[in-house]
N, CA, C and O atoms as a DFTB+ gen file, in Angstrom:
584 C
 N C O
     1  1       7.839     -41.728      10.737
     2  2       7.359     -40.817      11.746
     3  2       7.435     -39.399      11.171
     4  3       8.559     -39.092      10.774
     5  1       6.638     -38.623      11.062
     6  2       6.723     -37.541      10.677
     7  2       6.538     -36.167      11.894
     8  3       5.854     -36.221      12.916
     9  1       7.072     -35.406      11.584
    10  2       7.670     -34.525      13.101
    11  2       6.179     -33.554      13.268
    12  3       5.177     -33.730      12.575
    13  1       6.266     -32.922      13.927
    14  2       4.560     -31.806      14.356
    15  2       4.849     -30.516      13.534
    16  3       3.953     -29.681      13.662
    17  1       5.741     -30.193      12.829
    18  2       6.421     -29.353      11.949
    19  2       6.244     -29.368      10.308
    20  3       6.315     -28.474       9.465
    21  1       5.951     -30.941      10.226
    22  2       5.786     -31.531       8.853
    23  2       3.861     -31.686       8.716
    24  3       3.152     -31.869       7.727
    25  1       3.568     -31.538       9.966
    26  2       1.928     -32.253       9.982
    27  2       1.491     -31.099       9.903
    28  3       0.288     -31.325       9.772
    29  1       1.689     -29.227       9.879
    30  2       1.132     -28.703       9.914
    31  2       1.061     -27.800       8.469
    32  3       0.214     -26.993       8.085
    33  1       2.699     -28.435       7.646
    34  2       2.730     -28.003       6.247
    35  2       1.891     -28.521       5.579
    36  3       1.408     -29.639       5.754
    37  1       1.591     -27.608       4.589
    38  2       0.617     -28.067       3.411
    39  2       0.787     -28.959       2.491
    40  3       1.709     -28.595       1.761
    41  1       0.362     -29.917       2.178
    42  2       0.757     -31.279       1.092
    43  2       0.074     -30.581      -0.016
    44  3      -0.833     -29.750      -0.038
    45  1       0.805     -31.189      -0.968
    46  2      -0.284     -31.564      -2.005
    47  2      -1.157     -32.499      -2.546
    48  3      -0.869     -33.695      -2.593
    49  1      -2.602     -31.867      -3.116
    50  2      -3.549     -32.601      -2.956
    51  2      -3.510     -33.924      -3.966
    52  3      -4.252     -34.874      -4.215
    53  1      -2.694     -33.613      -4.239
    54  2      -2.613     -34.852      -5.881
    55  2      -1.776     -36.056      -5.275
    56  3      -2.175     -37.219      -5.227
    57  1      -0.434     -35.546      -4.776
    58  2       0.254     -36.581      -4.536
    59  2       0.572     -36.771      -3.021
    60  3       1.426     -37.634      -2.813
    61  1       0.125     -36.220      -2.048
    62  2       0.234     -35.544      -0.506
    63  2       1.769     -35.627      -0.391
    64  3       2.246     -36.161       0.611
    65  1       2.434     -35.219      -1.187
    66  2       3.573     -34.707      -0.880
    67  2       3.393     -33.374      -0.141
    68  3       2.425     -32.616      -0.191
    69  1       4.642     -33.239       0.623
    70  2       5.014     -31.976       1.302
    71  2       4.941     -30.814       0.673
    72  3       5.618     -30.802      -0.355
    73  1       4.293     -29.694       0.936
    74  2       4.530     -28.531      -0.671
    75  2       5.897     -27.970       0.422
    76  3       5.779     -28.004       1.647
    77  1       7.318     -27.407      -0.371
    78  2       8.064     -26.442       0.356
    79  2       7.904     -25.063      -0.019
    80  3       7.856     -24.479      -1.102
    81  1       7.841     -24.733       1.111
    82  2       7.467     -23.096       1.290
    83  2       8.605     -22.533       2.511
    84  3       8.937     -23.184       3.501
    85  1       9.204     -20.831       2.060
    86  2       9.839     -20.436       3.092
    87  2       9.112     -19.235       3.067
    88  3       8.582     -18.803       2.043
    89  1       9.071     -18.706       4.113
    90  2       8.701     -17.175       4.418
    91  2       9.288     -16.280       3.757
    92  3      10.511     -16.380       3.859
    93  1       8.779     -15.041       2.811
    94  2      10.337     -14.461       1.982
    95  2      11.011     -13.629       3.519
    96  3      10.578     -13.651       4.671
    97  1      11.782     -13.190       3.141
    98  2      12.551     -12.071       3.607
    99  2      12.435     -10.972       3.490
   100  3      12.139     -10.454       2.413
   101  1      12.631     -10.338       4.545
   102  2      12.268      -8.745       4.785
   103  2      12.606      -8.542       4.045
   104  3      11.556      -8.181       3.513
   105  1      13.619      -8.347       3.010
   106  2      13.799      -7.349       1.297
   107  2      12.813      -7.834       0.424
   108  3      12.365      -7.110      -0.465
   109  1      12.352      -9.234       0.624
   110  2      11.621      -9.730      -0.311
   111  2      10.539      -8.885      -0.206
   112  3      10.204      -8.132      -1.121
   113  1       9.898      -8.972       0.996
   114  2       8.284      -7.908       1.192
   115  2       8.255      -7.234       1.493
   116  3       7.209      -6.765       1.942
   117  1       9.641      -6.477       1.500
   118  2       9.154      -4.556       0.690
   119  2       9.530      -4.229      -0.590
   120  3       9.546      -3.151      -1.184
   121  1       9.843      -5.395      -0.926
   122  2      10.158      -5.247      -2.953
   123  2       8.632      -5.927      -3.086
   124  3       7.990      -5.472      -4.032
   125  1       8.101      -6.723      -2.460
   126  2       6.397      -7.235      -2.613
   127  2       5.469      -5.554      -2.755
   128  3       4.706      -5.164      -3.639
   129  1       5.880      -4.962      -1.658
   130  2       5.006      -3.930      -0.921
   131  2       5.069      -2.914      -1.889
   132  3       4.113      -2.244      -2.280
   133  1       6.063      -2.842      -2.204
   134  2       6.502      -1.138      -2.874
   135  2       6.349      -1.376      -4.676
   136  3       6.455      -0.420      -5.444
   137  1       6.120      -2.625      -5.100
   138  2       6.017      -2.962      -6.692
   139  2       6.403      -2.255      -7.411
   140  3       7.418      -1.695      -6.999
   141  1       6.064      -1.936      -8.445
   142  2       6.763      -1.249      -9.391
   143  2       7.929      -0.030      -9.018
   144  3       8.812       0.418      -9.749
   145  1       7.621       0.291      -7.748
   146  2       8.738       1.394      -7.079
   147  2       9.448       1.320      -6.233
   148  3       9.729       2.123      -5.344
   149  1       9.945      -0.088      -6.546
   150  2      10.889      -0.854      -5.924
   151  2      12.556      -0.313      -6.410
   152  3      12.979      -0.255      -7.565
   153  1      13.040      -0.084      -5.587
   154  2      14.098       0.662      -6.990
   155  2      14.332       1.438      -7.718
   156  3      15.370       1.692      -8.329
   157  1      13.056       2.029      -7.710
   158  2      12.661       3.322      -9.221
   159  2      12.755       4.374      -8.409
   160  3      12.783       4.381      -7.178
   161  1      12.816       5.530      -9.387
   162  2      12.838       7.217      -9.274
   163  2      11.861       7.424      -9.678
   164  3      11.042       6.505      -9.667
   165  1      11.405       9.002     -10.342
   166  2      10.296       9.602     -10.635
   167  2      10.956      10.492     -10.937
   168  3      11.672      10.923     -10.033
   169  1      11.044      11.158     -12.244
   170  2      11.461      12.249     -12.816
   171  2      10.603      13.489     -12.122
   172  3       9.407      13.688     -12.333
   173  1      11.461      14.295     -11.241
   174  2      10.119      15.091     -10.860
   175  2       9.399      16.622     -11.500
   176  3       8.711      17.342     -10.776
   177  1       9.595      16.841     -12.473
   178  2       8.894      17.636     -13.594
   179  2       7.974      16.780     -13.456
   180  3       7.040      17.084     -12.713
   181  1       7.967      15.268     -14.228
   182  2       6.586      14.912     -14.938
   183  2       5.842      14.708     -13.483
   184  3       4.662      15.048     -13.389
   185  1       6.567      14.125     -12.290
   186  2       5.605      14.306     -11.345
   187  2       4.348      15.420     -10.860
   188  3       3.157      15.278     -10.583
   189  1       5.608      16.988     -10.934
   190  2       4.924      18.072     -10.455
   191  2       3.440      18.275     -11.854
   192  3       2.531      19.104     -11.831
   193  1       3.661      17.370     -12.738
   194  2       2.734      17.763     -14.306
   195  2       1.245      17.090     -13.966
   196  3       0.165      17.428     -14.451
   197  1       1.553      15.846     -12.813
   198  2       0.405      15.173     -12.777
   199  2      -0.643      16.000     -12.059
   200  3      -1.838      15.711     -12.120
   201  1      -0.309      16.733     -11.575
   202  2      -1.683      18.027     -10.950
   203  2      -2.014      16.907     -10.067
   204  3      -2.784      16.154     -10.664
   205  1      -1.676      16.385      -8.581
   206  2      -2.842      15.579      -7.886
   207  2      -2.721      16.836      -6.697
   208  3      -1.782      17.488      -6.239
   209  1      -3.963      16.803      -6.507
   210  2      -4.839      17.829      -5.377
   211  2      -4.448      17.590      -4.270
   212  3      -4.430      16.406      -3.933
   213  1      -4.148      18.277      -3.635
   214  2      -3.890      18.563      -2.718
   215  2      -4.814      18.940      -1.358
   216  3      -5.229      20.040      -0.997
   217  1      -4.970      17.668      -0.768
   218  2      -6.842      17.596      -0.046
   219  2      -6.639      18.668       0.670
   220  3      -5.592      19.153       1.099
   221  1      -8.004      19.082       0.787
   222  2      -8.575      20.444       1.521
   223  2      -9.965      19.650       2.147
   224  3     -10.472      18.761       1.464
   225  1     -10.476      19.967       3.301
   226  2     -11.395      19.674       3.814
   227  2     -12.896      19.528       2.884
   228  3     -13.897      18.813       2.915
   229  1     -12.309      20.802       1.966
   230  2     -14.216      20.919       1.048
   231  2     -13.576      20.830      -0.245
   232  3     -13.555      21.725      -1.091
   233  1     -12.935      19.414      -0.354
   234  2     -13.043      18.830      -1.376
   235  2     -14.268      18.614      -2.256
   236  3     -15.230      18.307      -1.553
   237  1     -14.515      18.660      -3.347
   238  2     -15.367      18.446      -4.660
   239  2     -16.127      16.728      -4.225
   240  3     -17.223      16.421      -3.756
   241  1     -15.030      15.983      -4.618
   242  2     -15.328      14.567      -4.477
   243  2     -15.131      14.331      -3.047
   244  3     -14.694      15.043      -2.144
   245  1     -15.560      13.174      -3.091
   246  2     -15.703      12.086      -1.927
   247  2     -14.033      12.148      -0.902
   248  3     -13.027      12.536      -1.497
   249  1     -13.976      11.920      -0.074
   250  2     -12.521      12.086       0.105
   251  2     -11.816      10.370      -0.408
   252  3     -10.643      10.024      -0.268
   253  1     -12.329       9.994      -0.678
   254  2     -10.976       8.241      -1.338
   255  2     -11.696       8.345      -2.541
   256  3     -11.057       7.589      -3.273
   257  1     -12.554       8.770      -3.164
   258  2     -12.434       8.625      -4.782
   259  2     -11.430       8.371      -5.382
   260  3     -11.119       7.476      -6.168
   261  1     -10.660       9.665      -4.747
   262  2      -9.580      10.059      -5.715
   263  2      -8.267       9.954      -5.254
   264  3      -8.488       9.818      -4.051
   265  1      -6.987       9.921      -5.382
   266  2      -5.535       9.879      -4.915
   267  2      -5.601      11.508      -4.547
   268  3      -5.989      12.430      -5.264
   269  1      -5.134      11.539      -3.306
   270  2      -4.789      13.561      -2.924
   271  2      -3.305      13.184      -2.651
   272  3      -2.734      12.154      -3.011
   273  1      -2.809      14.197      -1.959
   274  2      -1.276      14.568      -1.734
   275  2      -1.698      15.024      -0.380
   276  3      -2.807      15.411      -0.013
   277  1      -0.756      14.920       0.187
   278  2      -1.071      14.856       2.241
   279  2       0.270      14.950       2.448
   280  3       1.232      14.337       1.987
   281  1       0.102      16.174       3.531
   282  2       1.178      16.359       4.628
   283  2       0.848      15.869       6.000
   284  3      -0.346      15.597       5.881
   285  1       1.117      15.646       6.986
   286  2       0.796      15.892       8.407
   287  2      -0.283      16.673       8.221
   288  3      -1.148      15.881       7.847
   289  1      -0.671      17.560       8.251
   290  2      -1.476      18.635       8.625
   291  2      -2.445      18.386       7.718
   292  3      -3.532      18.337       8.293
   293  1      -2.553      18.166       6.277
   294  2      -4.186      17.859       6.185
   295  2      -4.154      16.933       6.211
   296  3      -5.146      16.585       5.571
   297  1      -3.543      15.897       6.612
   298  2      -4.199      14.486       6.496
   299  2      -4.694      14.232       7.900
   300  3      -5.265      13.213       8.289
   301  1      -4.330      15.523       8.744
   302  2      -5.468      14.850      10.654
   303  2      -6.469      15.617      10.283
   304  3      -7.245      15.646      11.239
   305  1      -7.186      16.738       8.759
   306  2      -8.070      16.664       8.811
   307  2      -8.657      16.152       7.952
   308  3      -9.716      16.728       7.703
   309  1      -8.481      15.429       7.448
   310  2      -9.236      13.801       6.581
   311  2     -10.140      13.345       7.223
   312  3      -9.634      12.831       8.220
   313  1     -11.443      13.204       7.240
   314  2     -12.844      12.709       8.042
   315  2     -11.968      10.894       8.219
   316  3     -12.064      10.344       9.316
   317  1     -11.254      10.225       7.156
   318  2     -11.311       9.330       7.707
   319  2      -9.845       8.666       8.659
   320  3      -8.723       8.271       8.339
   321  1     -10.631       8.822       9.994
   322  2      -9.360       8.592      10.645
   323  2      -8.823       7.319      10.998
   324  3      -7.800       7.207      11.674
   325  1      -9.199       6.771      10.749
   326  2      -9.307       4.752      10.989
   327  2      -7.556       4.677       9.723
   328  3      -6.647       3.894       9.999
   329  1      -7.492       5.456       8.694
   330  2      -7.198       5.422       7.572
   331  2      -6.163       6.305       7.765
   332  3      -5.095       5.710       7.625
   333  1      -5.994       7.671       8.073
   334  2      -5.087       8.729       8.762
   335  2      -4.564       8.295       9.848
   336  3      -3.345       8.375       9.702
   337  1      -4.825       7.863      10.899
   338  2      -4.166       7.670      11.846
   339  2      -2.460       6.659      11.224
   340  3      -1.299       6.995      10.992
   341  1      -3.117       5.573      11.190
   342  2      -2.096       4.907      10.208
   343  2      -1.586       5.439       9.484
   344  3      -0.513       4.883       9.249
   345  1      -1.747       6.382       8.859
   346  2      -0.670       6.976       7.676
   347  2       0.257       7.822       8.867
   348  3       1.474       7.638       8.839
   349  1      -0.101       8.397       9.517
   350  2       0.636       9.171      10.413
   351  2       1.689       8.491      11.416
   352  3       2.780       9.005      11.662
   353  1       1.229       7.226      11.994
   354  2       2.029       6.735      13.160
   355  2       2.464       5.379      11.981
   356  3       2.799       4.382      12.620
   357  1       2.504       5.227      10.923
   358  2       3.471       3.980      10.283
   359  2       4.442       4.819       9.569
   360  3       5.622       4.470       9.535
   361  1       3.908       6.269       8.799
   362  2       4.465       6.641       7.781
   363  2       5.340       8.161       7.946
   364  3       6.483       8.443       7.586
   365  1       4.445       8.872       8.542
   366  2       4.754      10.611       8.735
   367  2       5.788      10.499       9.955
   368  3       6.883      11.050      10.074
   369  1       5.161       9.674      10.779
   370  2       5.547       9.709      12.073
   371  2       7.693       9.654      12.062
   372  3       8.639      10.153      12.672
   373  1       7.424       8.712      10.948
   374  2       9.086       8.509      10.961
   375  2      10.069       8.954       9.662
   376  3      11.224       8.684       9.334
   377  1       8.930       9.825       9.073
   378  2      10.060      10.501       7.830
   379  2      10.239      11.939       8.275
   380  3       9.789      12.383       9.331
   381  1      11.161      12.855       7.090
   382  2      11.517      14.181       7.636
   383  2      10.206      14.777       8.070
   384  3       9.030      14.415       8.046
   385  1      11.069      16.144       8.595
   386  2       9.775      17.080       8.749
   387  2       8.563      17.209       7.387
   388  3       7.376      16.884       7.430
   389  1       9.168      17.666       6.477
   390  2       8.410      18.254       5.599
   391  2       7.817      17.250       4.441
   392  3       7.558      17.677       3.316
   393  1       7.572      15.481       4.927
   394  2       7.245      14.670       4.094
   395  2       6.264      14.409       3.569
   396  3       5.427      13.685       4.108
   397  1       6.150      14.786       2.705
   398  2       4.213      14.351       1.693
   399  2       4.281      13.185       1.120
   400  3       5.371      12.727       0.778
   401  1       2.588      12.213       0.836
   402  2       2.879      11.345       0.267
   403  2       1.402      11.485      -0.500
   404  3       0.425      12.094      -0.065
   405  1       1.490      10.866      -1.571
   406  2       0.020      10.518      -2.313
   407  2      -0.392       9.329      -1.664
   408  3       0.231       8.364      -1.220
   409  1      -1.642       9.643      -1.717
   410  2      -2.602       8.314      -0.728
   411  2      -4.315       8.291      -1.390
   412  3      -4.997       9.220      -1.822
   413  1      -4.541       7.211      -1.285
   414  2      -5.656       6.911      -1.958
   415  2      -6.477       5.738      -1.069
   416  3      -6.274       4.524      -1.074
   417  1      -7.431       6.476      -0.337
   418  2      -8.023       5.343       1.071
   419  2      -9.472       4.607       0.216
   420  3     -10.071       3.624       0.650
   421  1      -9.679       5.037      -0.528
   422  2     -10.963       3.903      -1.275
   423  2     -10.337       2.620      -1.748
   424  3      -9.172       2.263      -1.925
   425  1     -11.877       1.875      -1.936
   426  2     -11.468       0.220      -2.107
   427  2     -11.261      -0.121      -3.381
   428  3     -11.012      -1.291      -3.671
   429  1     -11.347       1.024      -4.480
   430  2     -11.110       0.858      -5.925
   431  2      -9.245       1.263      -5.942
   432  3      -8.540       1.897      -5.158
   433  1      -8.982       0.597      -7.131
   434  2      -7.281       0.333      -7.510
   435  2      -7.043       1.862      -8.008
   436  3      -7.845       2.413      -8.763
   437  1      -6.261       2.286      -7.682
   438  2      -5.852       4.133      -8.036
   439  2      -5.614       3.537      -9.944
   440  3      -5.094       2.483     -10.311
   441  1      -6.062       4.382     -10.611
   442  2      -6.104       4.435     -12.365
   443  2      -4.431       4.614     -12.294
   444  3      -3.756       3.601     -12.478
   445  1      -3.807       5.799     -12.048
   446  2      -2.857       6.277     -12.555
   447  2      -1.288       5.451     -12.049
   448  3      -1.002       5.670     -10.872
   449  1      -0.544       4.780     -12.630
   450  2      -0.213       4.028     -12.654
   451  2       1.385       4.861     -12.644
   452  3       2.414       4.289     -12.284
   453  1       1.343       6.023     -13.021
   454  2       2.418       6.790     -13.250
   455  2       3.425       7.484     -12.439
   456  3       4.532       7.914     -12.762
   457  1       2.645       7.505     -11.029
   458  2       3.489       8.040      -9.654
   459  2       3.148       6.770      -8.668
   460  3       2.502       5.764      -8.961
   461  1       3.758       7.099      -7.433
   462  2       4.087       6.095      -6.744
   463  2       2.852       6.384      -5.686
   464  3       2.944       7.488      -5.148
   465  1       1.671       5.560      -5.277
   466  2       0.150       6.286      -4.691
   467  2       0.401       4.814      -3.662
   468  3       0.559       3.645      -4.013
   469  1       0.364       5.351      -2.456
   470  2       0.144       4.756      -1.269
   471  2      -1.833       4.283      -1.070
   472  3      -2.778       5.023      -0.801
   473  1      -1.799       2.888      -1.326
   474  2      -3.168       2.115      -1.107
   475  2      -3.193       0.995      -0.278
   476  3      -2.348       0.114      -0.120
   477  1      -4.364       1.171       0.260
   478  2      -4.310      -0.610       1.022
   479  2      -4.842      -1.670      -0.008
   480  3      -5.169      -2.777       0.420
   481  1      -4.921      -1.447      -1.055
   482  2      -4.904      -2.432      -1.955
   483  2      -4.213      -2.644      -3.375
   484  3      -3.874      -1.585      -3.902
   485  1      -4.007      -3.498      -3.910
   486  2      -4.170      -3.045      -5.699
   487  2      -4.328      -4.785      -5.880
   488  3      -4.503      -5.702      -5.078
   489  1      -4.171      -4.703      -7.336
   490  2      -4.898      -5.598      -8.163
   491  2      -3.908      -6.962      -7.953
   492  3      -2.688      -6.809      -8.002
   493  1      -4.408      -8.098      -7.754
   494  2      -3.369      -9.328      -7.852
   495  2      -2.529      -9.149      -9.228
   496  3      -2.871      -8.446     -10.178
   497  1      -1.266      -9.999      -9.120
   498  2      -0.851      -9.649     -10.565
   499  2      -1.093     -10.593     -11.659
   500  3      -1.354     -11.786     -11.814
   501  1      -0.851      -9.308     -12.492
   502  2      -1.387      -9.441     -13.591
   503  2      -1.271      -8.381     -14.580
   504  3      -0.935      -7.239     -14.265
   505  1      -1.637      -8.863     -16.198
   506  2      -0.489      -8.031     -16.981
   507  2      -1.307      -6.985     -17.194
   508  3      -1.059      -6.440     -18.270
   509  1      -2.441      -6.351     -16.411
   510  2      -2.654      -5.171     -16.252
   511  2      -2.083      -4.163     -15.270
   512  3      -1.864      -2.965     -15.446
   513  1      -1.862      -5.036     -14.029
   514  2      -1.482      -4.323     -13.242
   515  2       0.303      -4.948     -12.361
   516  3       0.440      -5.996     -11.731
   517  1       1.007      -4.265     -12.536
   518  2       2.566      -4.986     -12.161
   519  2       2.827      -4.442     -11.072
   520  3       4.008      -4.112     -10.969
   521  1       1.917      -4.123      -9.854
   522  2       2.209      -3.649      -9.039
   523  2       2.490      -1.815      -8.599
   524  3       3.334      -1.126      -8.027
   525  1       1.170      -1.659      -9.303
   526  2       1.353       0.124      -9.435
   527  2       1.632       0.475      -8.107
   528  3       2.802       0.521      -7.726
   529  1       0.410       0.805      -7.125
   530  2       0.594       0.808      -6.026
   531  2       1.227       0.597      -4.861
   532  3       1.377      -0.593      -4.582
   533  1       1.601       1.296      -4.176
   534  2       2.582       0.957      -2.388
   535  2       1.945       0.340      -1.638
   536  3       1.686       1.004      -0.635
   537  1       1.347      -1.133      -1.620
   538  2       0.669      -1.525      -0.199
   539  2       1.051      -1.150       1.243
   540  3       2.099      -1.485       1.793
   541  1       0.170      -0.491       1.726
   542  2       0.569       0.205       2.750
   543  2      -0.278      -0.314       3.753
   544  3      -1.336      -0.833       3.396
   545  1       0.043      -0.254       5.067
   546  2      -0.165      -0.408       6.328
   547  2      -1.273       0.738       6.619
   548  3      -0.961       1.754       7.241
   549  1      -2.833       0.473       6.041
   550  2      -3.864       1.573       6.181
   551  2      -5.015       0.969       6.445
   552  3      -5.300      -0.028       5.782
   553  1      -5.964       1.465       7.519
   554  2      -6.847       0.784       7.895
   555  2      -6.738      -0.369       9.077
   556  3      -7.660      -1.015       9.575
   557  1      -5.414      -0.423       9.352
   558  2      -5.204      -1.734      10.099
   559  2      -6.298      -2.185      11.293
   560  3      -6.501      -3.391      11.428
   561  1      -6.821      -1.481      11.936
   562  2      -7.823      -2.278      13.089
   563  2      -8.967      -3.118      12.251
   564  3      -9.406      -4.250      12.453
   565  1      -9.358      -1.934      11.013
   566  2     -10.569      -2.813      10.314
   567  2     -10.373      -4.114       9.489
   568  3     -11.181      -5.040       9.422
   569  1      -8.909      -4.015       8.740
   570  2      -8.299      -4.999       8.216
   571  2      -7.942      -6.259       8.353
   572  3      -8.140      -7.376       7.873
   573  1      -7.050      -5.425       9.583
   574  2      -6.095      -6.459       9.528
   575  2      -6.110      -7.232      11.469
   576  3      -5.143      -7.777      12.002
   577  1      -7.208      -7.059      11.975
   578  2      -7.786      -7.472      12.940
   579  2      -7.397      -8.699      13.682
   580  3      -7.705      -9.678      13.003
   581  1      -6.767      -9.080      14.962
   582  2      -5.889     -10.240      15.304
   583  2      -7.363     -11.221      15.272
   584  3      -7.307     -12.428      15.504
């Protein structure tokens, strides 16, 4: 007899054995989330060296081309608010006053691999990419949709 618990796990297809699987644990998936800056620092000289811009409304480029640097205040004026809002009520909303973060709202993987850049995506792994990026909680209505 097998229980309604066992009928809804996944077998495998070769031998229909049971596959075991546990859910990780909350440390597990924010050491998932945060990858390579799991643990890590950032020397902050070489940080302040990376020059990332600091969005202004009449930005040059596109506004997600590129990784900017965001406070509260320019990031409610970021055209994209689907994308801001979320950064504000997951992220701003509950750090100090004066918290900035790098953020990068396009669907391409941020290049720079060297600071810690808040994306709703990055690359599966792989030995190009070890988890540069902060998967972040961005976009959620379009995303991540019940």
């Amino acid at each position: 007899i097998t229980t309604v618990r066992e009928q809804i796990r996944p077998r495998n297809p070769s031998t229909n054995e049971l596959l075991s699987f546990s859910f990780p644990s909350k440390e597990e998936r924010v050491e998932y989330y945060m990858g390579q800056w799991y643990n890590n620092s950032i020397d902050g000289s070489t940080f302040c060296q990376k020059n990332i811009p600091y969005y202004q409304k009449e930005a040059q480029h596109k506004p997600n081309d590129i990784p900017y640097l965001f406070d509260a205040a320019n990031l409610k004026r970021h055209p994209m608010a689907r994308y801001t809002g979320d950064m504000l009520a997951h992220y701003f909303s509950k750090a100090p006053p004066h918290f900035t973060a790098i953020a990068h709202f396009g669907d391409a993987v941020p290049a720079d691999t060297t600071v810690p850049i808040m994306a709703k995506a990055r690359r599966a792994a792989s030995t190009t990419d070890n988890g540069s990026s902060i998967l972040s909680l961005i976009g959620e209505m379009r995303h991540y949709k019940h």
